[in-house]
C-alpha positions in Angstrom: 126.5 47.1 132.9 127.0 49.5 136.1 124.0 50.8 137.7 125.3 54.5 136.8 126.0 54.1 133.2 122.3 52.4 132.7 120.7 55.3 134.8 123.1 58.1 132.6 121.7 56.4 129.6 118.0 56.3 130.4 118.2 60.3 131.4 120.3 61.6 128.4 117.7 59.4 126.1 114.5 60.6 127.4 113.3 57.1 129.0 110.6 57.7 130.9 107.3 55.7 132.6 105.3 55.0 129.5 102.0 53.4 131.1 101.0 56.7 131.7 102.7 58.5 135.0 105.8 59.7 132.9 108.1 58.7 136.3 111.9 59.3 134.9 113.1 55.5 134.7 116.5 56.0 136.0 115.2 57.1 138.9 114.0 53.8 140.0 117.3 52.2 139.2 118.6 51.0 143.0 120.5 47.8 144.3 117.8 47.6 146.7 115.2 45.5 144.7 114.7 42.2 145.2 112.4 41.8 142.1 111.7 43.7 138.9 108.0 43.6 137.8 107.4 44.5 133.6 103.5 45.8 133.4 102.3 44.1 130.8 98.6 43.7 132.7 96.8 46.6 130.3 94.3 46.5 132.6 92.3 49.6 130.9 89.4 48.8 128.4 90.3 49.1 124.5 93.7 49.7 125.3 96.0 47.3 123.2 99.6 48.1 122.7 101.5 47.1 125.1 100.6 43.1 124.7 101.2 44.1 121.0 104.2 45.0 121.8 105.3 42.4 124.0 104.5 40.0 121.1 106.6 41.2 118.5 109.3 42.4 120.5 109.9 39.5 123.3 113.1 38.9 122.1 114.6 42.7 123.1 112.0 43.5 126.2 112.8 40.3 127.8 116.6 40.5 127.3 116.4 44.0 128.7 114.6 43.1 131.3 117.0 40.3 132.3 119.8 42.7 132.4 117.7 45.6 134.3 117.4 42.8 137.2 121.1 41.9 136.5 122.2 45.5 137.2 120.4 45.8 139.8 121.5 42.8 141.8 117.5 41.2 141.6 116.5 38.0 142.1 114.6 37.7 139.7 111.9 39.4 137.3 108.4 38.6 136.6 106.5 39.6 133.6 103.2 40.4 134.9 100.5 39.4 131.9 96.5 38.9 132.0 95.9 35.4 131.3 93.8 36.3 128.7 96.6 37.2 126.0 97.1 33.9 124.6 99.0 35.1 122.1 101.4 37.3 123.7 102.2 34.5 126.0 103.3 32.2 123.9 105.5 34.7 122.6 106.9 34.9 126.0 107.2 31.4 126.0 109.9 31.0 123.2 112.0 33.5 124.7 112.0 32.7 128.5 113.8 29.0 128.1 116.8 31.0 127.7 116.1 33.4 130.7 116.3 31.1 133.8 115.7 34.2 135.9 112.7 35.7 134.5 108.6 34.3 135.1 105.7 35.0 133.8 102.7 36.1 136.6 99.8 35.5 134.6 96.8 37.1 136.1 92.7 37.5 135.9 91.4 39.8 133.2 89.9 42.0 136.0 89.7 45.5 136.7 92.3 47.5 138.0 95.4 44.8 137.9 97.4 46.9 136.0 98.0 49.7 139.8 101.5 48.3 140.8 100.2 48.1 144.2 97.9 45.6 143.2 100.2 44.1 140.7 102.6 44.0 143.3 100.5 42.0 145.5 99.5 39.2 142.9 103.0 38.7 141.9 105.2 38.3 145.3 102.1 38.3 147.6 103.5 41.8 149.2 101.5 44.5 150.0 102.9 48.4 149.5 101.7 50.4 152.6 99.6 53.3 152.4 101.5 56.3 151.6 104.6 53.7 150.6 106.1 53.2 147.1 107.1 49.6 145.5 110.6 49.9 146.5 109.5 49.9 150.2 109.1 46.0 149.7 112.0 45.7 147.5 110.5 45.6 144.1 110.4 48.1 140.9 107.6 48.1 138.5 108.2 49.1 134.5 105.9 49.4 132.0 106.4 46.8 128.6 106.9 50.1 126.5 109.4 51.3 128.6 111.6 48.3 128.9 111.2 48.3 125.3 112.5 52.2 124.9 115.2 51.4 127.6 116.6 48.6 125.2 116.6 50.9 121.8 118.6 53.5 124.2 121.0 50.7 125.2 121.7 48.6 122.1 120.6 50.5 119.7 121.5 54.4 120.9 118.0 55.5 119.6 116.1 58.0 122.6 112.6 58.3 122.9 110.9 60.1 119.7 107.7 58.5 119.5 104.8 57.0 121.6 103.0 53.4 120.7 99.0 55.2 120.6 96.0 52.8 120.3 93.3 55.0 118.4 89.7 53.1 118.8 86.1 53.8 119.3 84.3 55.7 116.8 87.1 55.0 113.6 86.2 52.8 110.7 89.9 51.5 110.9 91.2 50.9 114.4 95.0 50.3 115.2 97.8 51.0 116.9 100.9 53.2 115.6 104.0 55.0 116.4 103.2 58.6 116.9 106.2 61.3 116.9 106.2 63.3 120.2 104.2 66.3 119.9 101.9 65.3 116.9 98.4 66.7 117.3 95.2 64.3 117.9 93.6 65.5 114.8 97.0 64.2 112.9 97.2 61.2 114.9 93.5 59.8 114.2 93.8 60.7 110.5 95.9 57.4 110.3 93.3 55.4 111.6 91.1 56.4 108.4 87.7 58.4 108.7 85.9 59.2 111.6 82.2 58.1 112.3 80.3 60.1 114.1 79.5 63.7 113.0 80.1 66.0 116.9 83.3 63.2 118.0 85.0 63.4 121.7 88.2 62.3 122.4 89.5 60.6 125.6 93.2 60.6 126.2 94.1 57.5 128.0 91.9 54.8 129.0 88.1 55.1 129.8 88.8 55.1 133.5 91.4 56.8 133.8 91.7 59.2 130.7 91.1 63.1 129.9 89.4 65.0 128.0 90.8 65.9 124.7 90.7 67.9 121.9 91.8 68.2 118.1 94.7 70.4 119.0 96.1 68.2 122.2 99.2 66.8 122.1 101.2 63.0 122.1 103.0 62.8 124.9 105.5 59.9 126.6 102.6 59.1 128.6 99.6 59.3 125.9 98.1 55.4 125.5 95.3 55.8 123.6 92.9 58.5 121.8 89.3 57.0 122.2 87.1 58.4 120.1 83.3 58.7 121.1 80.1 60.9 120.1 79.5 63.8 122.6 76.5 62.4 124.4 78.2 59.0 125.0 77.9 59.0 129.0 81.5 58.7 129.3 81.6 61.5 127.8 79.5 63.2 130.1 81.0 61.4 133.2 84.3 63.1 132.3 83.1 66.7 131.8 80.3 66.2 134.9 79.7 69.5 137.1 81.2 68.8 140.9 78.6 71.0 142.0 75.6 68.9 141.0 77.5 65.9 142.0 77.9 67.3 145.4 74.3 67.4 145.7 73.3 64.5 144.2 76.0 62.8 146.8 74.0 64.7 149.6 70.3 63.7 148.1 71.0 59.9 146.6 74.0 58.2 148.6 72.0 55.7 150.7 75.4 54.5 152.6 75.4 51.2 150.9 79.1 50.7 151.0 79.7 48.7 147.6 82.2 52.1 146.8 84.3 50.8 150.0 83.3 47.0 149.3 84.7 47.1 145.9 87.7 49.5 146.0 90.9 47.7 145.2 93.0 49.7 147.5 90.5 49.0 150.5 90.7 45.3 149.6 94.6 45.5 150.0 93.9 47.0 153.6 94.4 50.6 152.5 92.4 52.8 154.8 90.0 54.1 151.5 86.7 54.3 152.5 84.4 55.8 149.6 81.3 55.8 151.2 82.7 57.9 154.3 83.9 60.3 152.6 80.2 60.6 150.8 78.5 60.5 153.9 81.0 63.4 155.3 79.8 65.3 152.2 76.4 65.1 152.5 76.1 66.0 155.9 79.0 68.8 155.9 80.5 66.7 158.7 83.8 68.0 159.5 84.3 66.1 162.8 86.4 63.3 161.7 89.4 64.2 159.3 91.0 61.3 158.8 88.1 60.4 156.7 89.0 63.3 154.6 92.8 62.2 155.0 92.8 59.2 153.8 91.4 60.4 150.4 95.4 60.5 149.9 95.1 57.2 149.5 92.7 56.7 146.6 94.4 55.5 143.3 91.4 56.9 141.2 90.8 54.3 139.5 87.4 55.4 139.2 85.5 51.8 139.7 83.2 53.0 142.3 81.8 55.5 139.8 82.0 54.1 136.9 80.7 50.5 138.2 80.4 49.9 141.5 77.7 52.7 142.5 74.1 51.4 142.2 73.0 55.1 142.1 75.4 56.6 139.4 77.2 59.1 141.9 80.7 60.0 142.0 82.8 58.9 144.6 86.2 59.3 142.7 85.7 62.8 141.4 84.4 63.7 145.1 87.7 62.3 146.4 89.8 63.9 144.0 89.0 66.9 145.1 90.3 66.2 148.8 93.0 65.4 147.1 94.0 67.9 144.9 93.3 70.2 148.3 95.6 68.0 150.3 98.4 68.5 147.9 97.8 72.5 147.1 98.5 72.6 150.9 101.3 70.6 150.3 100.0 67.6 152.4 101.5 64.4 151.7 99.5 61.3 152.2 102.2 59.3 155.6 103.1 55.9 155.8 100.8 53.8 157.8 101.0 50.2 158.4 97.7 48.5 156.5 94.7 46.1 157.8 94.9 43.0 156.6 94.2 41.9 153.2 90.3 41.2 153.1 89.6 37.4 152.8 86.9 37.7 150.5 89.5 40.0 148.2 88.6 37.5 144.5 85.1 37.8 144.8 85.9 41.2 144.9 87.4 41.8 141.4 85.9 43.4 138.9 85.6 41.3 135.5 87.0 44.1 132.5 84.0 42.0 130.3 81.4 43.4 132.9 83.3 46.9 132.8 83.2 47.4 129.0 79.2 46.1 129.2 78.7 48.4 131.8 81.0 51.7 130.1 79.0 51.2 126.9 82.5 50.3 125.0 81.6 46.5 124.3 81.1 47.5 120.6 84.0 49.3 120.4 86.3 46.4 121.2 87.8 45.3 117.8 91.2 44.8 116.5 93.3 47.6 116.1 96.1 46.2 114.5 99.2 47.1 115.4 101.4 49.4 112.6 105.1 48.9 113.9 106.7 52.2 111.5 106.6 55.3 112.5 104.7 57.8 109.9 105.7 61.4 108.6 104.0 64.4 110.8 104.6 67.8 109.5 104.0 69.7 111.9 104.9 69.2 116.2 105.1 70.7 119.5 106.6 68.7 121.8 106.6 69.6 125.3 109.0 70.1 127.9 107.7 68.4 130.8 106.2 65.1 129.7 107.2 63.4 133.2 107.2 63.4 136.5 109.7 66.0 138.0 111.6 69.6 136.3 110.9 70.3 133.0 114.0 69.8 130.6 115.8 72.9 129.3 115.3 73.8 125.6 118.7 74.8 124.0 117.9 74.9 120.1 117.0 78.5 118.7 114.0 79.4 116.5 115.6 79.1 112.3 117.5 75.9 113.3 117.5 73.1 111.2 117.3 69.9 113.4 117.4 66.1 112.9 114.8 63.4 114.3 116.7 61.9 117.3 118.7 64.7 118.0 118.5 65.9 121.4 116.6 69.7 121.7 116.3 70.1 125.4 118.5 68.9 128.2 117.7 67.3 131.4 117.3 69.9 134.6 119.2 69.4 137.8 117.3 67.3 139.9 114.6 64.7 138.5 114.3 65.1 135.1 115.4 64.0 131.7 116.5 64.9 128.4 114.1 65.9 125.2 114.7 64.8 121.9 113.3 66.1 118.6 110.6 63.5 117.0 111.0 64.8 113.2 113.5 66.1 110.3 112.4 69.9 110.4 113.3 73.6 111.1 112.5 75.2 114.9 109.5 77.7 114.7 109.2 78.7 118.3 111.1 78.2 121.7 110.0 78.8 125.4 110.6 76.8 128.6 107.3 75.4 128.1 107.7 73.7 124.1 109.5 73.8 121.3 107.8 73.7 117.6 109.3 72.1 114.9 108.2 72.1 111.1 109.0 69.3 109.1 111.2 69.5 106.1 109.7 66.2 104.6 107.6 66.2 101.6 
C-alpha cells in the first residue's frame, strides 16, 4: 500500500492514538522510521484491554502491523509486551512464525514502561532526547488498539465508533466492553452490573495518570478505563488535592531527600527532571536558577514520585505540572537538549506495578474483567469534536437528521486533524462546533 493512501485512510476513518494521547495516526506515518513499536506494555494498574485485545485479535493487529512497517520502508517491528502476560504471548507466538519481520520485546511488569520514551529505550536501546519525539531516532510508537482500528479501516472499511473501556474497582462484575463514542459514564458502568459503594468516584484513565470523572462525562478515543472508587479512597483525594496546601506542605515537609529525582523514569534515561529541585525552589521562593523551573517541560507526569516514591506524601507531579501548564500558556516549548547518560544503576530503579497497586490501595481491586468483544445499544450520545490531538473536526449533519452508525458526521479540519463518525443508529438533537447529539432510534 502507498504511504498516502494509508495516511488518507486513517484521517477520513477517525484513527487516532488510543493509549490515551489521541495523536492523529496518520500523522506519524513517514519513510523515515527504522522501527515500528506496537504498545502493548499497559503499564497502568487495573487497566486490561489492550493485552485482551492483543489475544483475541493477533491475527489482524499483527498483520497490520507488518504492513504499517512495510509501508513505511521499516526494518522491522517489535511488539513491545510485559512479560507477565503469559497468555497474550502465546498468542503472539502462533502468529509471528509467519511474520519474519516482526519481534516480541518482552519487558518487566514495572512501573511506567508503557512512556514510549522508556519503551523506546528497552526495545532498540535508544534514548529520545529531551524535548525530542520518537521519530528523532527513527522509530514510531502505536498503541495495540490503534493498530487494531487501523486494520478494521483498511480491510474491513469500518472507522472508529467505539472505544475498548475497562470498568473496575468498586463493581460487582468487572470487564471490559466496546463503548460507542460519546456514551455517558453512568451508561457505560451500568454494563458492568451494580455498583458497590453508596457516595462512588470515578477516575478516567488509569490511577496515575487519570481524571476525575463524573456520571455525565463522556467516552472518548482516548478513554481506557472508568475506575470506580468510594469518595474517601486517597486516590480520590490525591486527584482533587488543593495546590495551595500542597505548596505549603512542600515548603514545611520536603526534607530534600532526593528519592522524587532518584526514582523518576525520565531522570534515569538522562532527562534533566530533577523533582526535588523544583520542591526545594518552591519552598524557599527561590527564583535564582530557572532552568530548574525549565526543565519541568520535561516531566512526563507520570506521577510516581507522588504517588510512590515520596516518603512524606507530598506532591512533586502536581507541583511540576503547574510550571508546566505556565510554560505552555506562555507558549514556551520545552528545546531539544542532548541528555546525560543513562544512569547505571537504572533496574534497581524500576518500580514493581505489584508494589504500586499495594501502595495505591488497588490490590483488591485487581480481578478479572472479562473482556465483552460486542458492542452494546446506547440510546442516547454526545460525541465530541475534538477527541485528539490537533483542530477539532467540522460537524456537517443538521439537527432532525436521521443518521446511521458508521456514517461520517464531522469532517477532518485543515491541518492536523481527523474525521468524526457517528457511533449509533439515531436522529441529531443538537449541533455546534463543539458536539453533536444523537438519539438512538433502537428499541
Amino acid at each position: 500500500m502507498l504511504m498516502d493512501e494509508l495516511k488518507g485512510i486513517a484521517r477520513e476513518n477517525g484513527v487516532v492514538g488510543a493509549g490515551g494521547a489521541g495523536f492523529p495516526s496518520y500523522a506519524k506515518m513517514t519513510e523515515k522510521a527504522d522501527t515500528v513499536i506496537l504498545n502493548c506494555v499497559e503499564c497502568e494498574p487495573l487497566l486490561k484491554l489492550h493485552r485482551q485485545l492483543l489475544a483475541l485479535h493477533a491475527d489482524e493487529i499483527v498483520q497490520m502491523l507488518d504492513e504499517v512497517r512495510e509501508t513505511m520502508g521499516a526494518k522491522e517491528a517489535v511488539i513491545g509486551i510485559k512479560d507477565t502476560h503469559a497468555n497474550t504471548i502465546r498468542a503472539l507466538g502462533e502468529v509471528l512464525t509467519d511474520y519474519p519481520k516482526v519481534r516480541i520485546c518482552a519487558v518487566r511488569a514495572t512501573y511506567p514502561m508503557g512512556d514510549e520514551v522508556i519503551l523506546i529505550y528497552e526495545a532498540t536501546g535508544r534514548v529520545i532526547h529531551p524535548g525530542g519525539i520518537p521519530i528523532d531516532e527513527n522509530v514510531v510508537v502505536y498503541n495495540t488498539e490503534t493498530m487494531y482500528n487501523l486494520y478494521r479501516a483498511v480491510h474491513q472499511q469500518i472507522p472508529v465508533t467505539n472505544k475498548l473501556v475497562s470498568i473496575v474497582g468498586e463493581i460487582d462484575k468487572p470487564l471490559t466492553v466496546r463503548v460507542p463514542l460519546g456514551t455517558t459514564v453512568k451508561e457505560a458502568v451500568s454494563l458492568a452490573g451494580k455498583i458497590t459503594v453508596e457516595n462512588p468516584a470515578y477516575v478516567m484513565g488509569g490511577p496515575m495518570m487519570g481524571k476525575p470523572g463524573t456520571e455525565n462525562t463522556v467516552i472518548t478515543k482516548t478513554t481506557n478505563a472508568i475506575i470506580i472508587l468510594p469518595d474517601d479512597h486517597k486516590l480520590v483525594r490525591s486527584i482533587h488535592k488543593n495546590m495551595d496546601v500542597e505548596r505549603r506542605r512542600a515548603a514545611s515537609s520536603c526534607c530534600q531527600c532526593r528519592t522524587c529525582t532518584e526514582m523518576c523514569p525520565r531522570h534515569a534515561l538522562g532527562h534533566p527532571i530533577e523533582p526535588h529541585r523544583i520542591m526545594r525552589a518552591v519552598a524557599n521562593h527561590d527564583v535564582s536558577d530557572l532552568s530548574v523551573f525549565a526543565n519541568a517541560a520535561y516531566c512526563s507526569s507520570c506521577g510516581l514520585c507522588e504517588n510512590y516514591a515520596c516518603p512524606q506524601g507530598l506532591s512533586p507531579r502536581s507541583v511540576i505540572a503547574e510550571f508546566k501548564n505556565g510554560l505552555r500558556a506562555a507558549g514556551i516549548r520545552a528545546p531539544k537538549t542532548e541528555s546525560s547518560e543513562v544512569v547505571p544503576d537504572r533496574e534497581l530503579k524500576k518500580a514493581p506495578v505489584k508494589r504500586l497497586k499495594a501502595k495505591l490501595g488497588l490490590y483488591q481491586y485487581d480481578v478479572p474483567a472479562p473482556f465483552i468483544d460486542t458492542t452494546p445499544v446506547t440510546k442516547y450520545v454526545k460525541i465530541l469534536m475534538s477527541q485528539h490531538i490537533g483542530a477539532p473536526a467540522k460537524p456537517f449533519v443538521k439537527v432532525g437528521e436521521q443518521v446511521k452508525k458508521g456514517q461520517k458526521i464531522a469532517d477532518a479540519a485543515e491541518g492536523l486533524s481527523v474525521a468524526v463518525h457517528c457511533s449509533i443508529d439515531g436522529v441529531v438533537e443538537k449541533v455546534n462546533e463543539k458536539e453533536v447529539v444523537v438519539r438512538g432510534t433502537n428499541p
